[in-house]
C-alpha positions as CSV (number, residue, x, y, z in Angstrom):
1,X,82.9,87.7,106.7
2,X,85.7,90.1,105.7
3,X,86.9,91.8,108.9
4,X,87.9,95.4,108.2
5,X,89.3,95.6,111.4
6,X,92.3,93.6,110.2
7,X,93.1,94.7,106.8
8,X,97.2,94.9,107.5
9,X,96.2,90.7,107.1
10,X,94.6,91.3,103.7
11,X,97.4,89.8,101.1
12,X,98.3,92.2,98.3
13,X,100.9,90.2,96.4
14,X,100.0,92.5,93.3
15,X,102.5,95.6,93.5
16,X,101.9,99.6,94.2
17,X,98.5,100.2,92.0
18,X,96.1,99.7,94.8
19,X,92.7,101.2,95.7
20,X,91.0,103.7,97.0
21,X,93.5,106.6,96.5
22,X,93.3,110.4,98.3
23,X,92.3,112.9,95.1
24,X,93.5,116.1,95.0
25,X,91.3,118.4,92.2
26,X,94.0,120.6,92.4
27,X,97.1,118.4,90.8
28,X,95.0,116.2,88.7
29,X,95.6,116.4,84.9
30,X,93.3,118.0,82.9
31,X,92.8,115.9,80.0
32,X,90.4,115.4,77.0
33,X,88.6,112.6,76.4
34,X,85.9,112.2,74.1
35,X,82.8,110.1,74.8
36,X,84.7,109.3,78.4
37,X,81.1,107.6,79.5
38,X,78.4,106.5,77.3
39,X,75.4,105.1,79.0
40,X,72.8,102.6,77.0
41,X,69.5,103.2,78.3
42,X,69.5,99.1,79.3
43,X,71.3,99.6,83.0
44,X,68.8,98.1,85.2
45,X,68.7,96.3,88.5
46,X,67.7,92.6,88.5
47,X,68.2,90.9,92.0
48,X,69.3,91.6,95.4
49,X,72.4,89.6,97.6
50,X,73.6,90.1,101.0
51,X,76.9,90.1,100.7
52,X,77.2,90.6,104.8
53,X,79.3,93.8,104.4
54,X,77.0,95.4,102.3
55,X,74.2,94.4,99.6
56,X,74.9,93.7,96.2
57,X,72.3,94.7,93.3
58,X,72.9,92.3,90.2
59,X,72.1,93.8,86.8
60,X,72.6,93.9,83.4
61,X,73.2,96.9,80.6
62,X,76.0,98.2,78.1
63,X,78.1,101.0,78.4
64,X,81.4,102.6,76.1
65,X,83.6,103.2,78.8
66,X,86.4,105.5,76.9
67,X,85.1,104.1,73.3
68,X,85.2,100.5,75.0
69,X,82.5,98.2,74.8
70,X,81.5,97.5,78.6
71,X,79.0,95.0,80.2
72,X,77.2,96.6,83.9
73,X,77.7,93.4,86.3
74,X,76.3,94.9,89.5
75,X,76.0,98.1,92.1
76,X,77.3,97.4,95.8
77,X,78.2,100.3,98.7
78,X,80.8,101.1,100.5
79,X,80.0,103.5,104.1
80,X,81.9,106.0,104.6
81,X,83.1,106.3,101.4
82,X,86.7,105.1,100.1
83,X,87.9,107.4,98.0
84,X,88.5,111.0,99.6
85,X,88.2,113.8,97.4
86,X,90.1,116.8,98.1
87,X,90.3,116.0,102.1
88,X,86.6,114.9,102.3
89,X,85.0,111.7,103.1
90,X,81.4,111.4,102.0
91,X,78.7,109.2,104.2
92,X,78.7,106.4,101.3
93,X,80.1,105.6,98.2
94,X,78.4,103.6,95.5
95,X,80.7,101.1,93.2
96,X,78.6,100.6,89.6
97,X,81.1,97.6,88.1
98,X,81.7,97.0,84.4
99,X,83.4,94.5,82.3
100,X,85.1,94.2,78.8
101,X,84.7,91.0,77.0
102,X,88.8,90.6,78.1
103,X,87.3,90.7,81.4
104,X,88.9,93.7,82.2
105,X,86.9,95.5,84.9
106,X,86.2,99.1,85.8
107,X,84.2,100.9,88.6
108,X,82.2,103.9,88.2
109,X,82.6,105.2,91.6
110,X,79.5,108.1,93.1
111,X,80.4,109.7,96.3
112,X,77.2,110.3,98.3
113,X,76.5,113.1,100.9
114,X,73.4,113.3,102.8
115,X,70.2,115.4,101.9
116,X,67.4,114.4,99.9
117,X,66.7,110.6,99.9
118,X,67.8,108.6,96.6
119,X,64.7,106.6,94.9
120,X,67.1,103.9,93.5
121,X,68.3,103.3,97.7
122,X,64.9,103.3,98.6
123,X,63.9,100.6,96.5
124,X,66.8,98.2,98.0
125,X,66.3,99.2,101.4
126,X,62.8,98.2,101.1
127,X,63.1,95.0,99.0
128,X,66.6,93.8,100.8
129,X,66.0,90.1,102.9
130,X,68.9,88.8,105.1
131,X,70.6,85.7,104.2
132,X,69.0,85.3,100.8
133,X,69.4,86.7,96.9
134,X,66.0,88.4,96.0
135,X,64.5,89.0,92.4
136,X,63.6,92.8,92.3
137,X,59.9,93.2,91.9
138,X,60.7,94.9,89.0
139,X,63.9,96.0,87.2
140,X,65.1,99.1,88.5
141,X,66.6,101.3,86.4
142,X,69.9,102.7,87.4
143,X,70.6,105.0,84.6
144,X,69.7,108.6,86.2
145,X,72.7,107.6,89.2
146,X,75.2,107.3,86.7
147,X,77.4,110.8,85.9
148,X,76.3,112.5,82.8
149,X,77.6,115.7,83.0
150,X,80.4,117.2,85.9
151,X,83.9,116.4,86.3
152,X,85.5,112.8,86.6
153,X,88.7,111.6,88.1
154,X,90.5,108.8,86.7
155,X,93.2,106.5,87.5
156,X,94.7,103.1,87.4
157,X,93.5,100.9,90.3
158,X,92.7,98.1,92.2
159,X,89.6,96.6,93.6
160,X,89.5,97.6,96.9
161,X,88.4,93.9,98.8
162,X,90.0,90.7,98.2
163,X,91.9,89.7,96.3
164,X,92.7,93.2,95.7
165,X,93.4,92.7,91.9
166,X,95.1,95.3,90.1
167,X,94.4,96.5,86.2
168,X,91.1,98.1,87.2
169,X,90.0,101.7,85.5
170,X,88.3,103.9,88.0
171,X,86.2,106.8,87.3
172,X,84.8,108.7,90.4
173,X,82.6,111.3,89.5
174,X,82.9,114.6,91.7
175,X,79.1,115.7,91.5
176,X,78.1,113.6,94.3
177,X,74.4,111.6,95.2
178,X,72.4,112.1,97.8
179,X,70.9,110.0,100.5
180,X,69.0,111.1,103.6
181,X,69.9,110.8,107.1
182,X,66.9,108.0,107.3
183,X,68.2,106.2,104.6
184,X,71.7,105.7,106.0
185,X,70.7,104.9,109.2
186,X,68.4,102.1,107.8
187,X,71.7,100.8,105.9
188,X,73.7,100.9,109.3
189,X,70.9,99.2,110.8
190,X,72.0,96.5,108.5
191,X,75.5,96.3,108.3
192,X,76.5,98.4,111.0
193,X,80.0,98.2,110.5
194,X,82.2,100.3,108.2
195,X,83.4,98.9,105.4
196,X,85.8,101.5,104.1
197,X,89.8,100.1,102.6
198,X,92.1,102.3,103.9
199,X,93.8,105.0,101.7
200,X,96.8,103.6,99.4
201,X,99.6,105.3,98.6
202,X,99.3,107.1,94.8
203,X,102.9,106.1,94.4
204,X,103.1,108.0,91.0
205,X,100.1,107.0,89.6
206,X,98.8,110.0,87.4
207,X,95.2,111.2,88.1
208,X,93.7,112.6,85.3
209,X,90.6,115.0,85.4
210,X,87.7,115.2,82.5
211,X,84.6,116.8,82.2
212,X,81.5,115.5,80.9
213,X,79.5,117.0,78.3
């Protein structure tokens, strides 16, 4: 299992383009960008892994991800979350992963802050078995977690476990979920340790700031 207790031993042999990053609202780039994300209405939910840091929900769907043709591959959590926006640290963050037919990836990141418990959550708290891959009862659609309107933050990343691959496109939306306080203690329950990457130096990297229609 990947200890996070020791991630100085984690090997980054790629350069200085790693993930998560600290975002600062205030000295990102405002820039347009038309049709930033475009969801298809086919973003569902089709089985359930334990990954043993976290669970993974395995899916299919399309997406144009700045007018490029995207496949959704699968949703997995980080708790806390990894990317801090302007000094905070939400309770989770949820990692929706995409891939061109290059295989270039990107990662719709949704910070989540505790109130009113999420549906989608529910249903993988409640279906999730130890030790095993599960089929979903039914396919769960995903569509109303993804950003649709509200500002994004973008920037040239990493993934943020190993291998710790570089050339990925983040997006992390600033209007944030929600899950409740029973909810995330249910997850802890689970994987009770935190599974956070620490912050990694920006080192130039520009972050650049778009709004949704």
């Amino acid at each position: 299992m990947l200890d996070y207790t020791k991630q100085e031993q984690w090997k980054n042999g790629f350069g200085q383009q790693q993930s998560p990053v600290p975002l600062n609202t205030a000295t990102a780039q405002a820039a347009v960008a038309n049709h930033l994300l475009v969801w298809q209405n086919d973003i569902e939910g089709v089985s359930l892994s334990d990954k043993e840091i976290n669970f993974q929900m395995n899916g299919h769907g399309h997406a144009v991800l700045e007018q490029r043709p995207y496949q959704f591959q699968q949703l997995h959590f980080h708790a806390p979350a990894e990317h801090v926006i302007d000094d905070d640290q939400a309770a989770m963050e949820w990692h929706f992963v995409f891939q061109d037919a290059a295989g270039q990836l990107a990662v719709v990141a949704r910070v989540a802050h505790i109130g009113a418990p999420d549906p989608v959550f529910e249903q993988l708290l409640t279906q999730f078995k130890p030790h095993e891959t599960v089929t979903l009862k039914q396919l769960l659609d995903v569509h109303a977690e993804l950003p649709a309107t509200g500002p994004v933050l973008r920037y040239l990343g990493s993934l943020t476990t190993p291998p710790l691959t570089e050339g990925v496109r983040w997006y992390v939306a600033q209007t944030p979920l929600s899950v409740s306080k029973g909810q995330l203690a249910r997850y802890h329950q689970l994987f009770e340790h935190p599974n956070n990457r620490h912050l990694q130096a920006l080192n130039g990297r520009p972050v650049l700031q778009t709004k949704l229609n």
